[in-house]
C-alpha positions as CSV (number, residue, x, y, z in Angstrom):
1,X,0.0,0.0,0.0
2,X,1.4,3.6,-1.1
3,X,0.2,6.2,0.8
4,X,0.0,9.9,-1.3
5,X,-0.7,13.0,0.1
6,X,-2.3,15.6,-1.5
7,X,-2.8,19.3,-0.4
8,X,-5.4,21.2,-1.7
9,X,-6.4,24.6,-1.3
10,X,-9.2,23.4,1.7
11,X,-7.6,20.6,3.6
12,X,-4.5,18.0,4.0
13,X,-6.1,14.6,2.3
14,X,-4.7,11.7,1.8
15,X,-5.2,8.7,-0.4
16,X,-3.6,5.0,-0.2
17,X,-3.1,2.9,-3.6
18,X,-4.1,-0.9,-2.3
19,X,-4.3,-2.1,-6.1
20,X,-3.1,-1.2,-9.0
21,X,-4.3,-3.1,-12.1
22,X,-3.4,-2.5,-15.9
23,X,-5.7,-3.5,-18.9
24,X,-2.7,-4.2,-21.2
25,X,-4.7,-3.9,-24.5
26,X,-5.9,-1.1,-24.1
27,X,-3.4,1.0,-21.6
28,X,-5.9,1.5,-19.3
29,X,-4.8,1.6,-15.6
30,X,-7.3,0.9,-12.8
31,X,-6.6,1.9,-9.0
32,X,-8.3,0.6,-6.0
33,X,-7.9,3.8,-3.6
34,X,-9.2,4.5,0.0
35,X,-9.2,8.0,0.9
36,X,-8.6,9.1,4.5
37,X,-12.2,8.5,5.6
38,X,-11.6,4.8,4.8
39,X,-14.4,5.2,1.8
40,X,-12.5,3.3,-1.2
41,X,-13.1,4.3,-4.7
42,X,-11.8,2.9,-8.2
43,X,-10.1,5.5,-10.3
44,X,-9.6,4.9,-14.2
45,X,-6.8,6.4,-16.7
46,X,-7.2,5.9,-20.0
47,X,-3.8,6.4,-22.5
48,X,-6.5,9.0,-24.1
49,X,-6.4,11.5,-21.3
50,X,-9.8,10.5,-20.1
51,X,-10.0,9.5,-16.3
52,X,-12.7,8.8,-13.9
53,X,-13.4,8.1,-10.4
54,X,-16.3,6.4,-9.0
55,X,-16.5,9.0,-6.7
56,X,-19.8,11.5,-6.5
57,X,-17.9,14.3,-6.9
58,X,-18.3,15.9,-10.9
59,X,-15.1,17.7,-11.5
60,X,-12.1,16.3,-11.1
61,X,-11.8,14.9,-7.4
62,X,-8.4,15.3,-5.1
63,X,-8.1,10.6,-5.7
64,X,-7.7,11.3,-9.6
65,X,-4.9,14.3,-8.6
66,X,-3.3,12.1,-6.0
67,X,-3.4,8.8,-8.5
68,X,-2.4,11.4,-11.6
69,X,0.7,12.3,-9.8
70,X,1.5,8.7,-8.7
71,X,1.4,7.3,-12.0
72,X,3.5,10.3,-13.7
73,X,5.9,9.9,-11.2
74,X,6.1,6.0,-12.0
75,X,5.7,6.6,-15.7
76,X,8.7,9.1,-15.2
77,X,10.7,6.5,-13.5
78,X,9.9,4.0,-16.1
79,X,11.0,6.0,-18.9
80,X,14.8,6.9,-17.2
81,X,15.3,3.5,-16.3
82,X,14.7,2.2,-19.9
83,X,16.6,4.9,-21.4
84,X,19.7,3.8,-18.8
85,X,19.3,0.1,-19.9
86,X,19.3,1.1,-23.6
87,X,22.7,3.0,-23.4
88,X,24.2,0.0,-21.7
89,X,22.9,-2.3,-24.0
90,X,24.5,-0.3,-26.9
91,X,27.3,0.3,-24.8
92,X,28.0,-3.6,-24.5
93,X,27.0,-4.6,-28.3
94,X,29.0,-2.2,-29.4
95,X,32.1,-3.2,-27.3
96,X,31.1,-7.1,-28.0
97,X,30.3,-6.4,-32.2
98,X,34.3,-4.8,-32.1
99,X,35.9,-7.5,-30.1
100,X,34.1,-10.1,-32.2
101,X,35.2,-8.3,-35.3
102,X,39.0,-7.9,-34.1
103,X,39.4,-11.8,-33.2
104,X,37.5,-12.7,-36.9
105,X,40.1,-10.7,-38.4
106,X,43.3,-12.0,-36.2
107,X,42.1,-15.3,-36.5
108,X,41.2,-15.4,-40.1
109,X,42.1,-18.9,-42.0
110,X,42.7,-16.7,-45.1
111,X,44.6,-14.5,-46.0
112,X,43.5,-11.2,-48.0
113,X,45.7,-12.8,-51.2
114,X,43.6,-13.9,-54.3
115,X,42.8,-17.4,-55.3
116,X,46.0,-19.1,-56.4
117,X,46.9,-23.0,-57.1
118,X,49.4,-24.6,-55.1
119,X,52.0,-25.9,-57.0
């Protein structure tokens, strides 16, 4: 459980993640929140830009804020550590593609001669 604190202009509130589930064909991340009243609610972000809460509020409620944040935050996250593992990866292909090259060419069974009978 991840507990995120939002400040609005009213009050301190804060929400707790218990679940966090993705819909992987359609990008679409669901989140099982309970707020600080201990009244849970399911909030919905679409890869559209469309969220939702099933909360009664009808403007965007402080649960979609706090969950908003989370996710950029994690999204953010993400996103560094791929591009890390990416530079490393073409750090060590590279290195490996040049040593393999090197030892083809020091250990090559022909030489760079033409085609010539032996005699």
């Amino acid at each position: 459980m991840k507990a995120v604190k939002t400040v609005t202009t009213k009050q301190l509130r804060e929400v707790t993640i218990l679940v966090r589930y993705t819909v992987k064909a359609t990008g679409t991340v669901i989140l099982y929140v309970r707020n600080d009243k201990g009244v849970c609610y399911y909030c919905t972000l679409a890869e559209n830009g469309t969220h939702s809460c099933s909360c009664p509020s009808h403007v965007e409620c402080y649960h979609l804020k706090a969950v908003i944040k989370v996710e950029n935050a994690r999204k953010a996250k993400w996103d560094a550590y791929k591009a890390t593992l990416a530079k490393q990866l073409a750090k060590q292909y590279v290195s490996t593609s040049v040593v393999a090259e090197q030892a083809m060419m020091n250990a090559a069974l022909t030489t760079n001669q033409g085609y010539r009978l032996l005699r």
